[in-house]
C-alpha positions as CSV (number, residue, x, y, z in Angstrom):
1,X,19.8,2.9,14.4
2,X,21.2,0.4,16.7
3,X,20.0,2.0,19.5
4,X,16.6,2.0,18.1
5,X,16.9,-1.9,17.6
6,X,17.9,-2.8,20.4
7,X,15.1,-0.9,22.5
8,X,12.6,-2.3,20.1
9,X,13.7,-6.0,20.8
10,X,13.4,-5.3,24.8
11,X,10.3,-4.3,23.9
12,X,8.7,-7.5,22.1
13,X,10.6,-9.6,24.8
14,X,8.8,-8.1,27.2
15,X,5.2,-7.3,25.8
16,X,5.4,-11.0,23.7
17,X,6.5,-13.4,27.1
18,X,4.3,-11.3,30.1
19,X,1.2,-10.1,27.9
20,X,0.3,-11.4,24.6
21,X,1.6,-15.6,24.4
22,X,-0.5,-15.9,28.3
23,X,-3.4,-14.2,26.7
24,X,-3.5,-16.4,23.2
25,X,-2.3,-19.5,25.1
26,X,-5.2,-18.7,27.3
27,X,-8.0,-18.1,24.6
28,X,-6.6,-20.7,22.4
29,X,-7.4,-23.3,25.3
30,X,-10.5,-22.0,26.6
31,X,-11.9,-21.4,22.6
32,X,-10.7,-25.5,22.4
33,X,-12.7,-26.5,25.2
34,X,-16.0,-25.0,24.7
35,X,-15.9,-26.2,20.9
36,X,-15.0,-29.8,21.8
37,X,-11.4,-29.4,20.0
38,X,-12.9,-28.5,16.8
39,X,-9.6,-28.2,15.1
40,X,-8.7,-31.9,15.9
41,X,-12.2,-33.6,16.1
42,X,-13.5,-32.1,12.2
43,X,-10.4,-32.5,10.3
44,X,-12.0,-34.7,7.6
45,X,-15.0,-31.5,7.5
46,X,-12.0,-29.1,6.6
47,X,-10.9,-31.2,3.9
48,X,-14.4,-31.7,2.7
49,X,-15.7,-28.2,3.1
50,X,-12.7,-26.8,0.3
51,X,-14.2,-28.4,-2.8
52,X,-17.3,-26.1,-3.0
53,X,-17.9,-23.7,-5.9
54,X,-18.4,-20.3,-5.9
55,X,-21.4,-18.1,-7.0
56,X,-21.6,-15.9,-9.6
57,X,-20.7,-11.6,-7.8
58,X,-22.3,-8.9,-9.1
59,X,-20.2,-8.0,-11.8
60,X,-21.4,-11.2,-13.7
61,X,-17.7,-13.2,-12.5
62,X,-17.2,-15.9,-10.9
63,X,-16.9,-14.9,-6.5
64,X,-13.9,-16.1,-4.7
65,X,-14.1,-19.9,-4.2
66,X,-13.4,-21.6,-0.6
67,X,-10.5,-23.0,-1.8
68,X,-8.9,-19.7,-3.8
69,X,-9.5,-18.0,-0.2
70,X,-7.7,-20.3,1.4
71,X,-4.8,-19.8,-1.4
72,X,-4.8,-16.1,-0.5
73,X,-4.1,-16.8,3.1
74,X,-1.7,-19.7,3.0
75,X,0.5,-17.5,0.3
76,X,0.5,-15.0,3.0
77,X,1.6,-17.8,5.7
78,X,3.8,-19.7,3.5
79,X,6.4,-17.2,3.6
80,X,10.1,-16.1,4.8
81,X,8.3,-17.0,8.5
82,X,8.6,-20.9,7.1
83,X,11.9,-20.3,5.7
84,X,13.8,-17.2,7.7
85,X,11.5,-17.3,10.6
86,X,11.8,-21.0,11.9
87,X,15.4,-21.3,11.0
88,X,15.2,-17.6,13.5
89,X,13.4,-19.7,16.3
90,X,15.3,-22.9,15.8
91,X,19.2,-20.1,16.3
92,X,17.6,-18.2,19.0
93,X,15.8,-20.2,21.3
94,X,17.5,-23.8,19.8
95,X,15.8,-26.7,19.1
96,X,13.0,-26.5,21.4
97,X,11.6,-23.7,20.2
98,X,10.4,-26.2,17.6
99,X,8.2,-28.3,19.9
100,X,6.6,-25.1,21.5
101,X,5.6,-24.2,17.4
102,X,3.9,-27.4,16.9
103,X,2.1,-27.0,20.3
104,X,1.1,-23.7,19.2
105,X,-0.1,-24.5,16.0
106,X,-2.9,-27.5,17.1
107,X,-4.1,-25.1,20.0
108,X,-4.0,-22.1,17.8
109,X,-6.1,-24.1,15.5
110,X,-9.4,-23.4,17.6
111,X,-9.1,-19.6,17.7
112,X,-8.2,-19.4,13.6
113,X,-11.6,-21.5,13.3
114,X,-13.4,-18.6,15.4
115,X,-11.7,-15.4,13.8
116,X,-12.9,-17.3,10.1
117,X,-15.8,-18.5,11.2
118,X,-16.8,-14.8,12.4
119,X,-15.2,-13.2,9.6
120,X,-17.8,-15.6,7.2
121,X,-20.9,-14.1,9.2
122,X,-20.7,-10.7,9.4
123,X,-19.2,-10.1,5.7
124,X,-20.7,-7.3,3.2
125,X,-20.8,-7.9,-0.5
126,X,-18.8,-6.0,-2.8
127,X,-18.6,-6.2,-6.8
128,X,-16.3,-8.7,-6.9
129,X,-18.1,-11.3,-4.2
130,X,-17.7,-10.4,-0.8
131,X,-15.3,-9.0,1.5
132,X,-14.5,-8.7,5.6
133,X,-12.6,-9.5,8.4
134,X,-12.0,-8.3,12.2
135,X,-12.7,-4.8,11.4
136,X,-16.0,-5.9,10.0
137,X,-16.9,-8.0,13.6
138,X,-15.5,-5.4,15.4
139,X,-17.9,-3.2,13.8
140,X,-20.9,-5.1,13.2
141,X,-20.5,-8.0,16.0
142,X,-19.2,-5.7,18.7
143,X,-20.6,-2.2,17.2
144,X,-17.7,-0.9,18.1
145,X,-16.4,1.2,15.0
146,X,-13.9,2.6,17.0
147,X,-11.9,-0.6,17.0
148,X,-12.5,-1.8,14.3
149,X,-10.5,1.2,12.5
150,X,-8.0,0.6,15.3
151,X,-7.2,-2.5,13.7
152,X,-7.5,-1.4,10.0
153,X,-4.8,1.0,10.4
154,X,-2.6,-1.2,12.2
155,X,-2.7,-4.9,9.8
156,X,-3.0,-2.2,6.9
157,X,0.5,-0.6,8.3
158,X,1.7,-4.4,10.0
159,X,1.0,-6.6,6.7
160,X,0.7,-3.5,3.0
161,X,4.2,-2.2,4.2
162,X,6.2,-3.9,7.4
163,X,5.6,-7.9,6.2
164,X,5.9,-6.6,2.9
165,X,9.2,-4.9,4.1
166,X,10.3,-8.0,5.8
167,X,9.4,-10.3,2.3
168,X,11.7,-8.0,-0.4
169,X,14.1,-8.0,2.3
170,X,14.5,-11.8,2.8
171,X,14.2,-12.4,-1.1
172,X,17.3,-10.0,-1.6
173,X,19.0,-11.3,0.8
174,X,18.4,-15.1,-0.2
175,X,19.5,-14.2,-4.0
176,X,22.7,-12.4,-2.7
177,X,23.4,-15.4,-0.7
178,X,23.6,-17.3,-3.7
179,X,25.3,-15.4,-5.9
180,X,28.0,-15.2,-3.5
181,X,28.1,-18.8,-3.3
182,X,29.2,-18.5,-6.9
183,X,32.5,-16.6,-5.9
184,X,31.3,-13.8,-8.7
185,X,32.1,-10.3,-6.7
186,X,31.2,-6.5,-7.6
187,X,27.4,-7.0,-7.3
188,X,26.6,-3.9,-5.0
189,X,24.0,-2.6,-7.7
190,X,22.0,-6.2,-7.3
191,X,19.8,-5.4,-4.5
192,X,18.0,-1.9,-5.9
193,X,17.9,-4.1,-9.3
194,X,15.9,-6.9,-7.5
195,X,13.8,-4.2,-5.5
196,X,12.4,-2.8,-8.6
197,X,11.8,-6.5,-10.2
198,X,9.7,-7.1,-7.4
199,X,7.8,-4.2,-7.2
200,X,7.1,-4.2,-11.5
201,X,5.7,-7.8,-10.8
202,X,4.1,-7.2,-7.5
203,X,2.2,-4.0,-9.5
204,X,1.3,-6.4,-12.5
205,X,-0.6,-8.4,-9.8
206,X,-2.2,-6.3,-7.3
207,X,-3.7,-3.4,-10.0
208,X,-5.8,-6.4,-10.9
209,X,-7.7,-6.7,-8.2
210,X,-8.2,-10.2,-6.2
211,X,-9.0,-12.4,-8.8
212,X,-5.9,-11.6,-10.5
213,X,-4.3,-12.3,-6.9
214,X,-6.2,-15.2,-6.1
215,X,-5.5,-17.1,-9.2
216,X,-1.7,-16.4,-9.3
217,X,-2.0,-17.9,-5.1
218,X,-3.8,-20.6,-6.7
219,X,-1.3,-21.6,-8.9
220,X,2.1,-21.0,-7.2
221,X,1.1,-21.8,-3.6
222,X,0.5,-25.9,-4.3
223,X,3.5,-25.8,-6.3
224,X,5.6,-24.2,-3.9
225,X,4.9,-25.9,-1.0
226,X,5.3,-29.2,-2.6
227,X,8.8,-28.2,-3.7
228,X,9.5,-27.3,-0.5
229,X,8.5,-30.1,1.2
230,X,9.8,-32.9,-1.1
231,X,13.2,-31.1,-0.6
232,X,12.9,-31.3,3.0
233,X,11.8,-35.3,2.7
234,X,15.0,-36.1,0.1
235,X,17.0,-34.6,3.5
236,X,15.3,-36.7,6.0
237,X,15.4,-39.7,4.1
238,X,19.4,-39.4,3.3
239,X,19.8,-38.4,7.0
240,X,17.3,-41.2,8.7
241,X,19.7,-42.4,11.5
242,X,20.6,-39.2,13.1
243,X,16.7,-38.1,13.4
244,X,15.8,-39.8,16.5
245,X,19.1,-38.3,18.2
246,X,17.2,-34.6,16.2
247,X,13.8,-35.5,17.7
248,X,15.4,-36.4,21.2
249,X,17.0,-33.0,21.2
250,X,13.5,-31.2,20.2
251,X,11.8,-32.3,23.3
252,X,14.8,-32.3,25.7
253,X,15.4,-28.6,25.0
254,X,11.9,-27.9,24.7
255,X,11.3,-28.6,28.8
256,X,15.0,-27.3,29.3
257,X,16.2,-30.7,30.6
258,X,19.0,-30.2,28.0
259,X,20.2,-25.7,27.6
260,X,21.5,-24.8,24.6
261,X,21.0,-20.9,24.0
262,X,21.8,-18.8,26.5
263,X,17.8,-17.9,27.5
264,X,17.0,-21.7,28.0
265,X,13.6,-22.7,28.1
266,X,12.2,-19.3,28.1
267,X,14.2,-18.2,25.0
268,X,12.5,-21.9,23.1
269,X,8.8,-21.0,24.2
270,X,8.9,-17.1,23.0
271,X,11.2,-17.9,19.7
272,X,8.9,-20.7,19.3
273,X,5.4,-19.1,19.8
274,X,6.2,-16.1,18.1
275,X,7.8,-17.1,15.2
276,X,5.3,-19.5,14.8
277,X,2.7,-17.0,15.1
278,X,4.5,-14.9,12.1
279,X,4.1,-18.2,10.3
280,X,0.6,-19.5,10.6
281,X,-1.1,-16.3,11.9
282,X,-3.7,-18.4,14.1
283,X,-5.5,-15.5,16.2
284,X,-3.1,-12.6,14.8
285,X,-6.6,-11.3,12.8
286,X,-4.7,-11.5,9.0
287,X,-6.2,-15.2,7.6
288,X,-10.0,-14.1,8.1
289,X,-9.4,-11.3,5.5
290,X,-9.1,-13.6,2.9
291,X,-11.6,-16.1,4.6
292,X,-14.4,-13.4,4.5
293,X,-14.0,-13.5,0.7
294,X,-15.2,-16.5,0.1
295,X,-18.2,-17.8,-1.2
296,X,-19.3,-20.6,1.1
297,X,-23.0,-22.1,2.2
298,X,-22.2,-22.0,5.9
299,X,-19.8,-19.9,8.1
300,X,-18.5,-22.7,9.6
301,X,-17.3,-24.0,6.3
302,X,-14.5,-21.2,5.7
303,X,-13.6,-21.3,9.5
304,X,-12.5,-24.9,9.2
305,X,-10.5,-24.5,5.9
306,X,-8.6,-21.8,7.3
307,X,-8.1,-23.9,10.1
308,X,-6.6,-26.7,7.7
309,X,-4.6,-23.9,7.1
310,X,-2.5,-23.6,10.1
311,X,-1.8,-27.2,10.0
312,X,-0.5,-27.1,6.4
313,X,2.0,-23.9,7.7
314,X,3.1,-25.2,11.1
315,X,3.1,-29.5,11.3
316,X,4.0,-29.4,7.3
317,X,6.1,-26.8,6.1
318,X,7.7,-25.0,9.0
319,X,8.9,-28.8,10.1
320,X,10.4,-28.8,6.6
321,X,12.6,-26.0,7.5
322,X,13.4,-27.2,11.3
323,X,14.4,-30.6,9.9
324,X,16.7,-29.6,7.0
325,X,18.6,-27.4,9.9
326,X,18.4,-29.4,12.5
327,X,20.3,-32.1,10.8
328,X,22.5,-29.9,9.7
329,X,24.4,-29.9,13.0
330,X,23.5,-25.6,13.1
331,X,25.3,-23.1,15.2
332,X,22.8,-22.4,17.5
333,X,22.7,-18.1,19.2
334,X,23.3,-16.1,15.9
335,X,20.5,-14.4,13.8
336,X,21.0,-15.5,10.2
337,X,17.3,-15.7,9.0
338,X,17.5,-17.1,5.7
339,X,21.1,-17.6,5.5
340,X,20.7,-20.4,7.9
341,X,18.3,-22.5,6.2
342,X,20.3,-22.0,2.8
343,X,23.8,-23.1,4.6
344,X,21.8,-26.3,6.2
345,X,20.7,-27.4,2.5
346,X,24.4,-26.8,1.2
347,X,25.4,-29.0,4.0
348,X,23.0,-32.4,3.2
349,X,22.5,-31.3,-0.8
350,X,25.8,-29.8,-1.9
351,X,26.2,-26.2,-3.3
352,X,23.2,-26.8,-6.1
353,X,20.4,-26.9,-3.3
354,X,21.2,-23.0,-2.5
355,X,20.2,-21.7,-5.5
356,X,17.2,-23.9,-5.7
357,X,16.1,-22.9,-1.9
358,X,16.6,-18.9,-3.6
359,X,14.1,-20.0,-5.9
360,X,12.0,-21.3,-4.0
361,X,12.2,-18.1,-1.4
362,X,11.5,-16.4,-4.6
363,X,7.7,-17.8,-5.0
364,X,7.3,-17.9,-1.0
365,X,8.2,-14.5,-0.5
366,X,6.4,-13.2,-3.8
367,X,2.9,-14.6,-3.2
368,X,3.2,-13.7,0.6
369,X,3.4,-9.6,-0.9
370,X,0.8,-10.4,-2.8
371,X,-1.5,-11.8,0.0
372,X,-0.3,-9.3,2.6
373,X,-1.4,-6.4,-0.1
374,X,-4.7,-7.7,0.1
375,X,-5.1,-7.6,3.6
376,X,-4.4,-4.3,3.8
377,X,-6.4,-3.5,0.9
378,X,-9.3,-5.3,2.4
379,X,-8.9,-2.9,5.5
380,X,-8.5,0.4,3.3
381,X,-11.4,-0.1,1.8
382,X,-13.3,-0.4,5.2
383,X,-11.3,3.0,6.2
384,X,-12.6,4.4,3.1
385,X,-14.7,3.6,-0.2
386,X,-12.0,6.7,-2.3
387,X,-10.7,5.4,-4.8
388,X,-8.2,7.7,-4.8
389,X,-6.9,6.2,-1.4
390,X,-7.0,2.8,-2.6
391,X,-4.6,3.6,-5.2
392,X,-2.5,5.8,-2.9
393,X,-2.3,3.0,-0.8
394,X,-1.5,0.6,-3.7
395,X,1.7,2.9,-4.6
396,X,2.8,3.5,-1.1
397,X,2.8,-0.4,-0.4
398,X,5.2,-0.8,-3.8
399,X,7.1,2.3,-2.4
400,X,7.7,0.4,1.5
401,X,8.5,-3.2,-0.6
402,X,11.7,-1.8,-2.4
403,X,12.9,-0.3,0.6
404,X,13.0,-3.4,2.4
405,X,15.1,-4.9,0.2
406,X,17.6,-2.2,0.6
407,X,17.1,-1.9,3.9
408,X,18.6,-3.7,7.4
409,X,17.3,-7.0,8.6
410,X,17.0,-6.8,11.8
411,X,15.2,-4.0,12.3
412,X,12.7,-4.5,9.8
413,X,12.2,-8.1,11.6
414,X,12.2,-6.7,14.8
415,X,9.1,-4.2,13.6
416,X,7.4,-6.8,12.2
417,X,7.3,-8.2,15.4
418,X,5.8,-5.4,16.9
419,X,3.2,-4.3,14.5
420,X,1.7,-8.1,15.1
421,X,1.9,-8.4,18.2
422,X,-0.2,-4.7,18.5
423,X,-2.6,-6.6,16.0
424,X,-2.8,-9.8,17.9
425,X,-4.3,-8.1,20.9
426,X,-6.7,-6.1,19.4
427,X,-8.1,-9.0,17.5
428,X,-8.2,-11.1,20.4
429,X,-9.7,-8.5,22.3
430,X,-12.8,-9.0,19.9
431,X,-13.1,-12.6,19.3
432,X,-12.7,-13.3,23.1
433,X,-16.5,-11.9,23.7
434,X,-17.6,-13.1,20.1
435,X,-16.6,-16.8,20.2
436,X,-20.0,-17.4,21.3
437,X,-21.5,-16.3,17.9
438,X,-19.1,-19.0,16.6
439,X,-20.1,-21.7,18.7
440,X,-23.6,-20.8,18.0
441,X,-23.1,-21.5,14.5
442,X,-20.9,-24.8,14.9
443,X,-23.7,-25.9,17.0
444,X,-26.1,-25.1,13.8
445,X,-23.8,-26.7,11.4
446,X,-23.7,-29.8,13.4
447,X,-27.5,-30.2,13.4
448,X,-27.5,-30.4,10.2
449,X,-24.4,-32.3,9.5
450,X,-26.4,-35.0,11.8
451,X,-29.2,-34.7,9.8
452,X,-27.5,-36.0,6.7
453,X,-27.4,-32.7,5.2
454,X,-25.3,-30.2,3.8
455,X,-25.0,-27.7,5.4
456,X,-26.5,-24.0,4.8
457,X,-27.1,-21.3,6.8
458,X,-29.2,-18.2,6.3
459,X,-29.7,-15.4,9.0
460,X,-33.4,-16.5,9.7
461,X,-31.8,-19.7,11.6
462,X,-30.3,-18.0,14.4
463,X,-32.5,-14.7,14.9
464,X,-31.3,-13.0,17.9
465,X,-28.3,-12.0,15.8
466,X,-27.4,-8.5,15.1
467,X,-25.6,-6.4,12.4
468,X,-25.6,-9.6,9.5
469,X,-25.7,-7.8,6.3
470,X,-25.6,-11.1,4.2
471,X,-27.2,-14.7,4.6
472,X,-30.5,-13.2,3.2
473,X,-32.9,-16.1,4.4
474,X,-35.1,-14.8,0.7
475,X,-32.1,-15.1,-1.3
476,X,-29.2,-17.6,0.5
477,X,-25.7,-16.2,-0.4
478,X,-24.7,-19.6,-2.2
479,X,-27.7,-20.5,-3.8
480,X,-26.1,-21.2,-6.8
481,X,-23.6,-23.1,-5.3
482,X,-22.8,-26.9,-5.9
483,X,-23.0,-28.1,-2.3
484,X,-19.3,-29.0,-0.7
């Protein structure tokens, strides 16, 4: 098992740092560029555009709103990749790895708007309101099937069962954590126990369908993140001398003026891209899932929320977690995940924070299996319309869940890393050629923006456009909407 590990993390050094950070670093900047920094310059559209109500789906229910789409996605981004992952960066690659995260995340921010904003155009309805994602622009953007199941199978196997994996795993280990902070021993039985918790609530959930997992994102995910982040504020506040000295050290080791783990410079740009990737999942292909869903007057709408989104992840709550370590004076060149974060709040809170950072893994980790179950469902169901697959794949992804929280750490990370970065290139691979579409229809939106209007768009606007299955120009998908 070792031996597998260790050939799996040469792996992702190699195939993260030579192939797939040049490629996104050189999308990301090129997608920036050619839409006038879109993810800077319309930051007041994205808050805008989330207040819009949804129409009514075929079944006679309310559709997915803009905003309960962008609460699917951020409870699959505000996960252990805030909590375990950063603190992962922050002990692997020091605390430079943090600056390289926040560059990644404003760049990033252009090639999330393109993957949503495609995602938006070529979605198909469904009984519930609509549904998409890559898969759907591989297939009717690019016509290329082919892919398009390519990357099905892959964020259905990457997100239903490794993330998942990788969630149960963290949660166990937070709450074990914490209970041996308590100095209570003989608790061996506690991790299956916990495994099977999560999977009887995760089932409650997800046999529901995505309302039921939209309105359970909707309510923990604000909550959660405000926790989180008020935490982190109390430990900034009490520790308000030593952060310039924190923030020195952040950019220092960030251009490797100052070493501190053992790979330098290039160990803070690859802990800090791809961890931050895990985190806000800008270009990985995972956040338009749950974008396509929503019911929206104009494409360009959803693709700027789920911009907002990376933001919220990366400058707000994964600088929550590299704070509260970084001025915990951390050991910097172990792997401790979690643990790490947990010991830096024992250090500035006392032994009470621990067990309120387990809860607080507790809703991160929960609503991130919830969200990551819908992306692969999403993708099953381009795969297949059999139902009988759907629920196979419903009982395999509880299945995969409780074995990650009996299972090692490290390799299920290390997986996780691979699965994504497979994903990331396929997806990448499609919106490269596609970003046009998108810029075509920022250009639109614009117009009308100018105009004094609010924006809608219906096919009939931009003809030359193939393979659109909704935006009906007779019957506008949002008709019924109260304009954003």
């Amino acid at each position: 098992m070792e031996a597998l590990n260790d050939a799996i993390v040469a792996l992702n050094d190699t195939f993260w740092l030579y192939l797939l950070i040049p490629v996104l670093a050189v999308l990301s900047l090129y997608f920036t560029v050619r839409s006038g920094a879109v993810q800077i310059r319309m930051i007041p559209e994205m808050v805008r555009a989330m207040v819009g109500k949804a129409e009514t789906a075929e079944d006679g229910k309310k559709a997915i709103s803009s905003f309960q789409a962008f609460a699917i996605s951020a409870a699959a981004r505000i996960g252990t990749g805030n909590i375990a992952g950063v603190a992962t960066a922050i002990a692997l690659g020091g605390p430079g790895a943090v600056f390289w995260m926040w560059m990644m995340g404003l760049v990033v921010g252009a090639a999330s708007f393109v993957e949503s904003t495609l995602a938006q155009l070529y979605k198909v309805r469904d009984k519930a309101g609509f549904r998409g994602g890559p898969a759907y622009y591989m297939l009717h953007g690019l016509r290329a099937r082919w892919m398009g199941v390519i990357f099905a199978v892959v964020i259905t196997v990457t997100f239903g069962f490794v993330f998942n994996a990788v969630q149960s795993n963290t949660i166990v280990g937070a709450v074990m954590t914490s209970v041996e902070a308590t100095g209570v021993t003989g608790f061996g039985w506690l991790e299956p126990v916990l495994g099977l918790a999560l999977v009887a609530l995760t089932a409650a959930v997800i046999f529901g369908g995505v309302r039921r997992i939209a309105h359970v994102a909707q309510l923990l995910v604000p909550f959660m993140a405000a926790l989180y982040m008020v935490l982190g504020l109390v430990i900034v506040v009490l520790n308000i001398d030593a952060l310039p000295g924190v923030l020195a050290q952040i950019f220092s080791n960030a251009f490797g003026i100052e070493e501190i783990t053992a790979g330098g410079l290039g160990a803070a740009i690859v802990q800090g891209v791809r961890r931050g990737m895990f985190s806000n999942e800008a270009g990985l292909g995972s956040a338009p899932n749950a974008g396509a869903t929503a019911s929206v007057s104009h494409p360009v709408k959803q693709g700027l929320v789920q911009t907002l989104g990376v933001y919220v992840d990366t400058l707000l709550v994964c600088s929550t977690t590299a704070f509260i370590v970084l001025l915990s004076n951390p050991t910097y060149g172990e792997n401790r995940g979690p643990t790490m974060t947990q010991e830096a709040l024992q250090f500035n809170l006392g032994n009470w924070s621990l067990h309120l950072l387990t809860l607080i893994i507790l809703l991160v980790a929960f609503t991130s299996v919830l969200g990551n179950y819908f992306y692969g469902e999403s993708n099953v169901g381009f795969l297949t319309q059999n139902r009988a697959v759907l629920t196979g794949y419903r009982w395999i992804a509880l299945v995969v869940t409780f074995l990650g929280a009996i299972g090692s750490s490290d390799l299920v990370w290390n997986l996780a890393d691979t699965t994504m970065g497979v994903m990331a290139l396929v997806n990448l691979a499609a919106i490269a050629p596609l970003s046009a579409v998108a810029f075509k229809l920022l250009k639109d939106y614009n117009e009308q923006r100018k105009q004094g209007l609010d924006p809608v768009f219906t096919r009939d606007r931009l003809p030359e456009l193939t393979g659109v299955e909704c935006w009906d120009p007779k019957t506008p998908d949002v008709a019924k909407t109260t304009a954003s």
